[in-house]
N, C-alpha and C positions, 0 to 999 in steps of 0.2 A: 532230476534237479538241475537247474540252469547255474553255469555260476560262472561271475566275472572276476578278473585281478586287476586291481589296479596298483601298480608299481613302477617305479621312474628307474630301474634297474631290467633292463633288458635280458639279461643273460638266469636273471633268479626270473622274470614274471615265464621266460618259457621253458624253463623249467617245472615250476608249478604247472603251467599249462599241458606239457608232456606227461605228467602222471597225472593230471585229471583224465586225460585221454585215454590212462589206464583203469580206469573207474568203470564198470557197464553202467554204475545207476547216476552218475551223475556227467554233465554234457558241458562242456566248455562254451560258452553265449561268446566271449571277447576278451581281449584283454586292452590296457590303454595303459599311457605314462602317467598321465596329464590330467587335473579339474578338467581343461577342456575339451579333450580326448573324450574322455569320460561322461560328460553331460551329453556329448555330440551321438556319442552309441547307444546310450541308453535313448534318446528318440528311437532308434529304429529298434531295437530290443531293451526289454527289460530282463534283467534275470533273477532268479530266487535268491541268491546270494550271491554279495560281494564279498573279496579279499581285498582288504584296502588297506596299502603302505600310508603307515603316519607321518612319513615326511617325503613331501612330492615336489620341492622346489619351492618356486612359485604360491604355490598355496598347500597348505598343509591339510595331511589325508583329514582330519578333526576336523576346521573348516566344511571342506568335502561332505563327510559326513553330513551335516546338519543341512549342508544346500539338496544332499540326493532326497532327505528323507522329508524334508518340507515338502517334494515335488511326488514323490515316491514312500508314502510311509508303511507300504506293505514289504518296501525288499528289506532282506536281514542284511545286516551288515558285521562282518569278525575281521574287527581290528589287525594287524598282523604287519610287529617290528621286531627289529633287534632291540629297543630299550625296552631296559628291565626297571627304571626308571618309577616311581606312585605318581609322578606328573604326569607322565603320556599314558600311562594305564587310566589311573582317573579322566581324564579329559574325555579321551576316545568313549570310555564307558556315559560319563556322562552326554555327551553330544549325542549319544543313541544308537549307540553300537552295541550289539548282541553279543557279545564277547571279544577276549586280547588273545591272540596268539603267536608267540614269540616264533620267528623265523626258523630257528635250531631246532623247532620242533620237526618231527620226523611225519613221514606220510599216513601213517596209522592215525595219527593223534589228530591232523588236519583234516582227513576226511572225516572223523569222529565228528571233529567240530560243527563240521560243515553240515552234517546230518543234523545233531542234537539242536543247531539255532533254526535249519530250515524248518523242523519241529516245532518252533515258536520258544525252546527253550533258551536259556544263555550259556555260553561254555564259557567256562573261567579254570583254566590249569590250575595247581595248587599255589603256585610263585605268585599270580593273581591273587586266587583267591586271599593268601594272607593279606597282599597288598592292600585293600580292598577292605579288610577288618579292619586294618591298623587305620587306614584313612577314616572310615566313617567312627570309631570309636578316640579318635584324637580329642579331646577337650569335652567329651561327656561325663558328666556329673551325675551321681545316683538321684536328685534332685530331678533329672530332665525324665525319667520314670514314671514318673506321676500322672502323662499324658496318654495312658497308653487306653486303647482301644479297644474294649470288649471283644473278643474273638472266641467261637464254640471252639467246642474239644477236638473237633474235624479239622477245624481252619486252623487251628495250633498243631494237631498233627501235622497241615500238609505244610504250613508255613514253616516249618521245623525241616522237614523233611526237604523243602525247596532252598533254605537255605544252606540244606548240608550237601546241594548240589547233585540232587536226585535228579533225574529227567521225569516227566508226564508218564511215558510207559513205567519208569522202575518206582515213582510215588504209586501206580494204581498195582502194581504187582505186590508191592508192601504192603498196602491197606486194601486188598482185593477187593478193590472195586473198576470201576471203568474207567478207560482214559478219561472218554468223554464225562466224566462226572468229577475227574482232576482238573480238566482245562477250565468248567465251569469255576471250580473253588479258586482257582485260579484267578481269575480275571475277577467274582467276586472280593479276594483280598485285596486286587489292586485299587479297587473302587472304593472299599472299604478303607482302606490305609489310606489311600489318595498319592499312592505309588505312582511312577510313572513307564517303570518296568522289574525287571527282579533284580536289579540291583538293589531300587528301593526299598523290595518286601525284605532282599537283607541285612540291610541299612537296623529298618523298624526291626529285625528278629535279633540281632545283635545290641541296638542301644535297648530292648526295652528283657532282655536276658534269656528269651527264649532259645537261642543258642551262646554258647560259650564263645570268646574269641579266642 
């Protein structure tokens, strides 16, 4: 796995950059301060994953975000600040970042992360994830229920189980069956729901009560 950092703190980006170095399975691509740093390396490499600080001066990592992935909509991207803030977790999530991860987190938890999105999943800490609840369940009404979307016993399975923050391998190890048979129900829920990634599909499993908040 390739993976870039982008952060306007010199002394924390090679730091990160020194224990990726200690990783065998994953490969340090670059690191940059800068939106422009940043647009300027990714011509000459792409990498599987970015770490991108949410505030970068000049233009903010969320900005960022949306310009790498309009040009680039295969790299994963995990958010990653010191605000513990439902502003900058929401934003980052929505602009199309694959998960938040709070700086104070330790090196286990960041390579976890790092692994589980380049997977296609999304990592969300638990600080997240409540955040996250509390947002999309603000101003819902048992009335707004009524919209909800035929889904079989399978797709309620995994849609339950994706939004309790299962990864692909640990949904097919539950319902033993194949990855490749999760990643499909997968992609069909998004299609189905009209998601636009799994924040969505938690969004719809939480307003419509298939998980608890």
């Amino acid at each position: 796995m390739n993976v870039a950092i982008v952060d306007d703190h010199k002394m924390f980006r090679q730091g990160v950059e020194a224990m990726l170095d200690d990783i065998p399975e994953l490969s340090l691509a670059w690191g940059a301060s800068n939106s422009q740093e940043t647009l300027d390396k990714l011509n000459d490499q792409v990498p599987d994953v970015i770490l991108m600080d949410i505030t970068l001066g000049e233009e903010s990592g969320i900005t960022l975000t949306k310009k790498i992935l309009e040009s680039y909509p295969d790299i994963k991207i995990l958010g990653l600040s010191m605000h513990k803030e439902d502003n900058y977790i929401v934003k980052i999530l929505e602009s199309g970042a694959k998960g938040y991860l709070l700086k104070d987190a330790g090196s286990e938890e960041m390579v976890r992360a790092i692994k589980i999105v380049y997977e296609g999943d999304t990592y969300y800490s638990s600080h997240v994830t409540n955040v996250l609840m509390k947002h999309v369940t603000q101003g819902t009404r048992p009335s707004e229920k009524g919209d909800k979307i035929p889904l079989t016993a399978r797709e309620t399975e995994i849609l339950k189980l994706i939004a309790e923050e299962y990864s692909n391998p640990e949904i097919a190890k539950q319902l033993f069956i194949s990855i490749r048979t999760v990643d499909t129900h997968r992609r069909n829920l998004l299609d189905k729901l009209q998601a636009k990634n799994t924040a969505g599909l938690v969004k719809y499993a939480i307003r419509h009560g298939i998980i608890e908040n």
